[in-house]
C-alpha positions in Angstrom: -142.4 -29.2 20.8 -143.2 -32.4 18.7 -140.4 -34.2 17.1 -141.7 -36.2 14.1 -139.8 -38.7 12.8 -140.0 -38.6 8.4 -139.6 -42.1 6.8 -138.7 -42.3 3.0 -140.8 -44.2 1.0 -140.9 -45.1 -2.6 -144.1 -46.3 -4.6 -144.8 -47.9 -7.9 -147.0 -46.1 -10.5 -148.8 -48.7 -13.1 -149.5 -46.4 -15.4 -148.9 -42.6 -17.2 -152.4 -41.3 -18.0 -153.0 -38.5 -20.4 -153.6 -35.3 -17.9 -156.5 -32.6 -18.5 -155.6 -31.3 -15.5 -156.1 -27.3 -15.0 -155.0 -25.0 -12.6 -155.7 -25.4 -8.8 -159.4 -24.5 -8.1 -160.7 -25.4 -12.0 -163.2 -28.3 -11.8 -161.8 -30.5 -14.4 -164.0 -30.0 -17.2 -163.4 -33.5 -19.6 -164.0 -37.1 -18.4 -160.5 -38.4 -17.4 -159.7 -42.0 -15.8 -157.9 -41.4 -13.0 -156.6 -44.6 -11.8 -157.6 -48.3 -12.7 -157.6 -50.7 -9.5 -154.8 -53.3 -9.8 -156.3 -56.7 -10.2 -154.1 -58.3 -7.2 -155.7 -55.0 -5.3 -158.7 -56.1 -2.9 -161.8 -54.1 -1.0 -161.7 -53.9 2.7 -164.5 -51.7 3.8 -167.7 -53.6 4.4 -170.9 -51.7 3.0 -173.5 -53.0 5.6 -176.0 -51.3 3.7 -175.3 -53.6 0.9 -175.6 -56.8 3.1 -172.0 -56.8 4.0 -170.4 -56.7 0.8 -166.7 -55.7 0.8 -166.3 -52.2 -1.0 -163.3 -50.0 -1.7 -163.1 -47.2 0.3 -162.2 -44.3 -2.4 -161.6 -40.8 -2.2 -162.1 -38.4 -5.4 -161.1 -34.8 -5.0 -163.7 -32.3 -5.3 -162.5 -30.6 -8.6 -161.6 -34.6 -10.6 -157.8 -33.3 -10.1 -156.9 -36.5 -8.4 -158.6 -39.7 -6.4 -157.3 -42.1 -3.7 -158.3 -45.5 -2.2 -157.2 -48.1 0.4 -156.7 -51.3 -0.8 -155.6 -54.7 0.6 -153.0 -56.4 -1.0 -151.1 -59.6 0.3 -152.6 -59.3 3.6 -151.8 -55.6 4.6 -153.0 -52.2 3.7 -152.0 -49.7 1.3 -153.2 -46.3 -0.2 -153.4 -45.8 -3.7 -152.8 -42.5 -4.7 -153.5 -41.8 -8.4 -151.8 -45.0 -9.6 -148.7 -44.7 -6.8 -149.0 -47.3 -4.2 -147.8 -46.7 -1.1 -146.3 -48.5 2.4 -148.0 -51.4 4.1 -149.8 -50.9 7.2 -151.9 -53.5 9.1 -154.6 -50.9 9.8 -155.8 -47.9 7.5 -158.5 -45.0 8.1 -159.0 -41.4 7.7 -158.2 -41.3 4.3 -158.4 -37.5 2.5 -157.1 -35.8 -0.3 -156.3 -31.7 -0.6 -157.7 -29.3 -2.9 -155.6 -29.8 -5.6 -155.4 -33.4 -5.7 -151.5 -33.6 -5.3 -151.4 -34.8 -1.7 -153.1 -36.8 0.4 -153.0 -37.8 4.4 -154.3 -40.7 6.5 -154.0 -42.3 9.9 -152.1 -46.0 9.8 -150.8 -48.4 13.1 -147.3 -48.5 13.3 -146.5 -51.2 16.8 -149.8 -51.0 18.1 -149.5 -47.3 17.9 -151.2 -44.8 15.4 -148.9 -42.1 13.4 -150.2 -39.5 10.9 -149.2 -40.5 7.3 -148.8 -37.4 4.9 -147.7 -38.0 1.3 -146.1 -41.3 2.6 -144.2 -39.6 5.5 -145.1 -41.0 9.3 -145.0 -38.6 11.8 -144.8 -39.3 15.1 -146.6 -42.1 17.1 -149.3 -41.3 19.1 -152.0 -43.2 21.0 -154.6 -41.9 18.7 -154.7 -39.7 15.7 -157.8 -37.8 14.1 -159.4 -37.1 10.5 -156.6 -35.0 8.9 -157.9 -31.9 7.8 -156.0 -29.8 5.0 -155.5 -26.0 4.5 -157.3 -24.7 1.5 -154.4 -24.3 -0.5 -153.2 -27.3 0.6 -150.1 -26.7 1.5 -150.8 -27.4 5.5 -152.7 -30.3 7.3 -153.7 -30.3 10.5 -155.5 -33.5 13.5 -156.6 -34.3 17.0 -154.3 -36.9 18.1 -154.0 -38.5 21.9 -151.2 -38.9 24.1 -150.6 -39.7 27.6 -154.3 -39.5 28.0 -154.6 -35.5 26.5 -155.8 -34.6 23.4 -153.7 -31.9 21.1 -153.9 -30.6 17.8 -151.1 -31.5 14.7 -150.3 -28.6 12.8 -147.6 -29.7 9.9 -144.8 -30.6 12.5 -146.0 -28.3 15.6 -148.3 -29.4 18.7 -150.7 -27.4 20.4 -150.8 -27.8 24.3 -153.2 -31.1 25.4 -156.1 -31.1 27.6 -158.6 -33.7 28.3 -160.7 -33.0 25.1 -161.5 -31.1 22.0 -164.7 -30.4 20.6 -164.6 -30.9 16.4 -162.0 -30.6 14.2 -159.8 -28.2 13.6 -160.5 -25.5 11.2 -158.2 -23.5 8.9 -158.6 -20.2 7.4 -159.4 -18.7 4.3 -155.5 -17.9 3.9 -154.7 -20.7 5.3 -152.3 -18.7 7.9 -154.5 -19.3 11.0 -157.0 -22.2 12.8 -159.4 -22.4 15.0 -159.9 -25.5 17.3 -162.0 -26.2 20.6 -160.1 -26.7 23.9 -162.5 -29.2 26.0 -163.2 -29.1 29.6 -160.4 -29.7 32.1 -161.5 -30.1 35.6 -163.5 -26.9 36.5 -162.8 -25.2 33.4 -165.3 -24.7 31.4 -164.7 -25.0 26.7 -162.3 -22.2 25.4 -162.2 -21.2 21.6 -158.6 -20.6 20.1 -157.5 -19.1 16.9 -153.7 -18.9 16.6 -151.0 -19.0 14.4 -149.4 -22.7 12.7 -146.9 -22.5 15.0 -149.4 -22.2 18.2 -147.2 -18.8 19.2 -150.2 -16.1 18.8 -153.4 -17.2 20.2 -156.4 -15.5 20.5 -158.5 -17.1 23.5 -162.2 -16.6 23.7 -163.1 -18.5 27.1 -166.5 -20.3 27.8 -167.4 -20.3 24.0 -167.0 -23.5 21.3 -169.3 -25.6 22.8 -170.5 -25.4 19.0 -168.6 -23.7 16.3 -169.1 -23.5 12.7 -168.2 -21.4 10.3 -168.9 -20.1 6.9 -168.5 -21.8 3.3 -165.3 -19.2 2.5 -164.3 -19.9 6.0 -163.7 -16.4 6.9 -166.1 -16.0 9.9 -166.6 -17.9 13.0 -169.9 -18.6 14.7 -170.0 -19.9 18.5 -171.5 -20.6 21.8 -170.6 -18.3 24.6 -171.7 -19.7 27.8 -172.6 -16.9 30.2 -173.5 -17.4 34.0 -176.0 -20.7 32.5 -176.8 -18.5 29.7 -175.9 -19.0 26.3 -175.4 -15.9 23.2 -174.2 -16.7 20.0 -171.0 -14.5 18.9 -169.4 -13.9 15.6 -165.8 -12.7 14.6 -164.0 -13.0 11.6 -160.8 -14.9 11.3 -159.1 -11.7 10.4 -160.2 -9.8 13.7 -161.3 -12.1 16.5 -161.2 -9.8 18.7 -163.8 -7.9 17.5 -166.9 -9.9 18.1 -170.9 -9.6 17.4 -172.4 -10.8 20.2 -176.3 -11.9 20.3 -179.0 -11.9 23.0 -178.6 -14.2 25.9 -181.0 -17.0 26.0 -181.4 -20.3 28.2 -179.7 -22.5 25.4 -178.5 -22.5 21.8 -178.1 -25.3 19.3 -177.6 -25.5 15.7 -176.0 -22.6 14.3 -175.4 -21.8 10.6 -174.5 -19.5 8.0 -176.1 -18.3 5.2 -174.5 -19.0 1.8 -173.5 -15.2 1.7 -171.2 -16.1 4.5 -172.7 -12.7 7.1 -176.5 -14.2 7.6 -176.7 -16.3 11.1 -179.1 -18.6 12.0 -179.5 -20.7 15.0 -182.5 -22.5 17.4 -182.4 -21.3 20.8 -185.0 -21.9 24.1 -186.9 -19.1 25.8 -188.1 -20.5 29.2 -189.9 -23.7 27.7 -190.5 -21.7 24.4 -187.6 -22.5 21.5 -187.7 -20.3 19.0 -185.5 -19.8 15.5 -183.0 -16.6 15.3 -182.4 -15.2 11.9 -180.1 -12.3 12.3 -181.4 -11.1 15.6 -184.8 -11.6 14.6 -187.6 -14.3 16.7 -189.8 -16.7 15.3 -192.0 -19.3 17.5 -190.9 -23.1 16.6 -193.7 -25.6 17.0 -193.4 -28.6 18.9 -191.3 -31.4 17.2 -187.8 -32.6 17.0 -185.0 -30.3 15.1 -183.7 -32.4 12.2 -181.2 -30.5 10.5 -179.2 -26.8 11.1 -181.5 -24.4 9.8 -180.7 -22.8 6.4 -180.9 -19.0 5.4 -182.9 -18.0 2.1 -180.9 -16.4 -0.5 -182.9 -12.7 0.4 -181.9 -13.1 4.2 -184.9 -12.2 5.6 -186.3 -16.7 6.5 -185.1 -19.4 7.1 -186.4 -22.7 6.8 -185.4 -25.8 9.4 -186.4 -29.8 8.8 -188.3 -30.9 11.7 -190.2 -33.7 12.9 -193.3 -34.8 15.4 -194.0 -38.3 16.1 -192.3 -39.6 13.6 -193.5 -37.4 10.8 -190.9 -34.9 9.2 -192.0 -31.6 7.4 -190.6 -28.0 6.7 -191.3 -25.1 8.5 -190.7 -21.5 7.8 -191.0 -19.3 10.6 -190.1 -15.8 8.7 -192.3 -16.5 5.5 -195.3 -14.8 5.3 -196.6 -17.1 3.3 -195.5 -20.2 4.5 -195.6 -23.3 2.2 -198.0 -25.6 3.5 -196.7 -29.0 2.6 -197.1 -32.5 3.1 -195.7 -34.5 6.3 -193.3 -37.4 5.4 -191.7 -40.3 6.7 -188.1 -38.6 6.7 -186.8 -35.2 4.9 -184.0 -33.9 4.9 -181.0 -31.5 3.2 -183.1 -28.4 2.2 -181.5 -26.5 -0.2 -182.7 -22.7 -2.1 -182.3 -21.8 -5.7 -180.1 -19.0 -6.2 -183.3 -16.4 -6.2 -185.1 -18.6 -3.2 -188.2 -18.9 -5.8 -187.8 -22.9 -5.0 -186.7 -25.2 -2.6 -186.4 -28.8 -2.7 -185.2 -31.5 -0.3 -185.4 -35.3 0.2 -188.0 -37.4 1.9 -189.6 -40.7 2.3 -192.5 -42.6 2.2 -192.5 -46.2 3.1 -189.6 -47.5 1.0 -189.8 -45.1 -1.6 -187.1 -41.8 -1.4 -187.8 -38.7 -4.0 -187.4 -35.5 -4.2 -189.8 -32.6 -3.3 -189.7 -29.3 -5.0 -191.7 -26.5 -3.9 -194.1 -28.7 -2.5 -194.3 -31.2 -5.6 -192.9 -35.1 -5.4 -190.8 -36.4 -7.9 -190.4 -39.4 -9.4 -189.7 -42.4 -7.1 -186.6 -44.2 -6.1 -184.7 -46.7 -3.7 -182.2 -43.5 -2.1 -182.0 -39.8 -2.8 -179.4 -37.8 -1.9 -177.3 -34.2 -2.5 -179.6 -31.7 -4.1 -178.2 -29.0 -6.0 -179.6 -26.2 -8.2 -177.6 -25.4 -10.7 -175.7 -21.8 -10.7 -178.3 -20.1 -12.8 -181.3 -22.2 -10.7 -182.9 -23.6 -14.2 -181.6 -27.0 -13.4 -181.3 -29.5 -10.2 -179.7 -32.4 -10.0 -179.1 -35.3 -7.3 -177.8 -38.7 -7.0 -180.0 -41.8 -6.9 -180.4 -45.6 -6.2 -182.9 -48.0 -8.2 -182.2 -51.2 -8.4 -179.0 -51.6 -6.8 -177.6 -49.4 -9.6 -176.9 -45.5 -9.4 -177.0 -42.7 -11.4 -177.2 -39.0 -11.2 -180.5 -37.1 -12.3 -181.0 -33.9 -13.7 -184.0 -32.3 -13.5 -185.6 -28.9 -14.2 -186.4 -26.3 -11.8 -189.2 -27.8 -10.9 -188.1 -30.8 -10.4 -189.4 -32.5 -14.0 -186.8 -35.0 -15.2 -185.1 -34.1 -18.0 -182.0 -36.9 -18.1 -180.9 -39.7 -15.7 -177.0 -40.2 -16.3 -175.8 -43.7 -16.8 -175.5 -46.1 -13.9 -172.5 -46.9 -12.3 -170.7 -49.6 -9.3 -170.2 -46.3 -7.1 -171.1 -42.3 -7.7 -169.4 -39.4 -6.0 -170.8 -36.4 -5.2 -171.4 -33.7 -8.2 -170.2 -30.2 -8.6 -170.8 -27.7 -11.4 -168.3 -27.0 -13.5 -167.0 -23.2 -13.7 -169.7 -22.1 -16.6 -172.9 -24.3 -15.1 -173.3 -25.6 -18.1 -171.8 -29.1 -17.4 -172.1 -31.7 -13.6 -169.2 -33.1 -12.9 -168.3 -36.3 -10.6 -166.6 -39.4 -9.7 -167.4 -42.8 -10.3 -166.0 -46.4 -9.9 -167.1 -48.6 -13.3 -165.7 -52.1 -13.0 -161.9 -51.3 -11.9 -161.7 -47.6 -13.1 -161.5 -44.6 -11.5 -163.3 -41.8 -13.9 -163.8 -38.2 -13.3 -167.1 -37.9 -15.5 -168.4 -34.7 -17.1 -171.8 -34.0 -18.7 -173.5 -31.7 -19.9 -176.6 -30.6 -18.3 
C-alpha cells in the first residue's frame, strides 16, 4: 500500500490568452501563443551543444493544446504550466505534459529526498523517482521510483511490489485500464513481464521474457524476449489477451525488435550460430557484417524491411527482403529511416563531414548544419524535417522527392511537427524571443 501525502498549492497565471483549443486528440489547427516567459523567469538547462549556453527546458504537447517549462526564479525552481507557476523546488527534472495538454507531472527534491509532483500535488518521498509516463487519455500517470534499495512502479496512488530492478518504463494501454512493466532480476531469478490492472490486483506474469519489450504505435500489442534454456524467441500478445501468445523460432539471441506502422508486422535481428540474420514476420534474411544502428523498420506492404547499419565507420541501408535492393551511397552517419505511405520512397538522415541532409530514395538534398525528424506527409506528396544553418532553425518542406519547396521561418528553438488532421497543414512548437507559439502552416 503507498500512502501519498497531497499538498495544496496555489499558482499565479500572468495572463488569459484567447483559446483555439479543440477537442482532445484535434491537432490545434491555428497559430496560438501559449505562454510568454516572465521576464524575472531564468534558463537552467545548459545546451552543451551550444557551447554551454543556458536554455529553457520546455515541453509542448503534441497536439499545441498546452506547453510547459522549468524555470529559475529567485534562486529555486518552478514549472510553468501554460502561464500558472507553480511551487519552488531546489531541483527539477522529468518534466511531461498529457495528451490533452491539461496536466502535467515531474520529479522535484523535497529534504534531500525525490517525490512525484502531479498537477502541483507531491506524492510521497522516495529515494528516487522516474520519467512519469501518462495514460493516453490522460487521466492516469504512472513511474519507477526507489526505495529501501528496490525499485517499484507508481500507478496514480498504488505501488507495485519492489525488486532490485526494472527494465524501461512502464507502459499503458490503449484503454488506458492496464500496463505493462519489466520486473528485473532478483538473485537467481531471471526478467518477468507483467501486465495487470492500476491497482496491481490482476496480473498476468509471463516469466523469463522483457529483457526487451516494445510495443506498437496504438499500443495494443506487446512484443518481447522470451529467454528459453539460453535461447531466445520473440513472443507477441495483445494487451487485451496476454495469455494468448505468438511465439517465434528460437534462436541464440535477439535484439531490436519493432513493429510495423500497421501495428501486426514484427521485425527483429537475431544470431544463427555466428550468422545474424533479420526476421520479418517469420521470414530470414542474411545481415552483412557491420554494426546495427537503429531497430529495423517494416515497409508499408509488409513483405521488407530496411535496418541503418554501419562498417568501419561508414553507415548505409540495407534491405534484406527487396528484390531489388537500392544500392546507395555509404555515409558518415544515417539514421531515422522512415517509408511513404505506399513505400515508393524512403528517406533518412546522414552526414558527410560537417554537412547533414537528407537522402531520398537514394538522392541527397540540400545541405545543412543538423537534420532531424523526417516525415511524409499523410498523402506521401510532401516531406518535411527540421533543420540547423547557421545557428538558426527552421522546418523544411520538401516534395516527395525530396526537392525543396519552402523553408519555414527561423526560430530561438523548434519542436517537433505533426500533420494536422486534413494533411494539408505542419504543425509545431517554437520559442521566438519569450513566447511560446503553437505555429501552423500550410504545406
Amino acid at each position: 500500500m503507498c500512502i501519498a501525502v497531497f499538498l495544496s498549492v496555489t499558482g499565479c497565471r500572468r495572463e488569459q490568452k484567447e483559446s483555439h483549443l479543440q477537442p482532445p486528440g484535434d491537432v490545434v489547427t491555428q497559430t496560438t501563443l501559449l505562454a510568454t516567459i516572465g521576464d524575472r523567469e531564468k534558463p537552467h538547462s545548459v545546451d552543451y551543444a551550444a557551447g554551454n549556453k543556458a536554455v529553457f527546458n520546455i515541453v509542448f504537447n503534441e497536439r499545441g493544446r498546452g506547453v510547459a517549462y522549468i524555470a529559475e526564479i529567485a534562486g529555486t525552481l518552478h514549472v510553468v504550466h501554460d502561464g500558472t507557476i507553480g511551487r519552488p523546488y531546489q531541483a527539477i527534472d522529468n518534466l511531461q505534459i498529457n495528451p490533452d495538454g491539461q496536466r502535467i507531472a515531474y520529479s522535484a527534491s523535497v529534504n534531500g529526498k525525490r517525490c512525484p509532483v502531479t498537477d502541483g500535488r507531491e506524492g510521497q518521498l522516495f529515494d528516487d523517482t522516474g520519467v512519469p509516463v501518462f495514460s493516453p487519455d490522460g487521466r492516469h500517470v504512472a513511474h519507477k521510483v526507489i526505495m529501501g534499495g528496490k525499485i517499484h512502479i507508481v500507478v496514480d496512488n498504488e505501488l507495485s511490489d519492489g525488486y532490485r530492478a526494472y527494465g524501461g518504463n512502464p507502459v499503458f494501454s490503449a484503454d488506458s485500464a492496464k500496463v505493462a512493466y519489466v520486473e528485473g532480476a532478483e538473485e537467481n531469478r531471471k526478467t518477468r513481464l507483467i501486465v495487470s490492472d492500476l491497482a496491481f490486483k490482476k496480473k498476468i506474469v509471463k516469466e523469463s521474457c522483457g529483457s526487451l519489450m516494445v510495443t506498437n504505435r496504438d499500443k495494443t500489442r506487446i512484443a518481447a524476449i522470451n529467454d528459453i534454456n539460453n535461447k531466445q524467441r520473440v513472443i507477441v500478445f495483445g494487451f487485451d489477451r496476454p495469455d494468448a501468445m505468438q511465439e517465434g523460432p528460437l534462436y541464440d539471441s535477439i535484439e531490436f525488435p519493432a513493429f510495423g506502422k500497421d501495428g501486426d508486422a514484427v521485425a527483429y535481428v537475431a544470431k544463427k550460430g555466428e550468422a545474424r540474420v533479420l526476421v520479418l514476420n517469420g521470414q530470414e534474411r542474411p545481415l552483412p557484417e557491420g554494426d546495427l544502428i537503429e531497430a529495423p523498420v517494416v515497409h508499408p506492404d509488409r513483405k521488407k524491411a530496411g535496418i541503418i547499419m554501419a562498417i568501419k565507420h561508414r553507415y548505409f541501408l540495407h534491405e534484406p527482403f527487396s528484390h531489388d535492393e537500392p544500392k546507395e551511397k555509404q555515409y558518415d552517419e544515417a539514421a531515422e529511416l522512415v517509408y511513404n505511405r505506399d513505400g515508393s520512397r524512403h528517406a533518412y538522415t546522414a552526414r558527410n563531414g560537417k554537412n547533414w541532409f537528407l537522402v531520398v530514395n537514394g538522392k541527397e538534398g540540400p545541405a545543412f548544419d543538423r537534420v532531424v525528424t523526417p516525415m511524409f506527409s499523410p498523402d506521401g506528396s510532401r516531406l518535411i524535417y527540421r533543420a540547423r544553418k547557421d545557428g538558426k532553425r527552421f522546418v523544411v518542406v520538401a516534395d516527395a522527392n525530396g526537392v525543396v519547396m519552402r523553408q519555414h521561418p527561423n526560430y530561438e528553438m523548434v519542436f517537433p511537427p505533426v500533420f494536422t488532421a486534413d494533411g494539408k497543414s505542419v504543425a509545431y512548437g517554437v520559442k521566438d524571443g519569450q513566447q511560446l507559439i503553437w505555429k501552423v502552416e500550410n504545406l
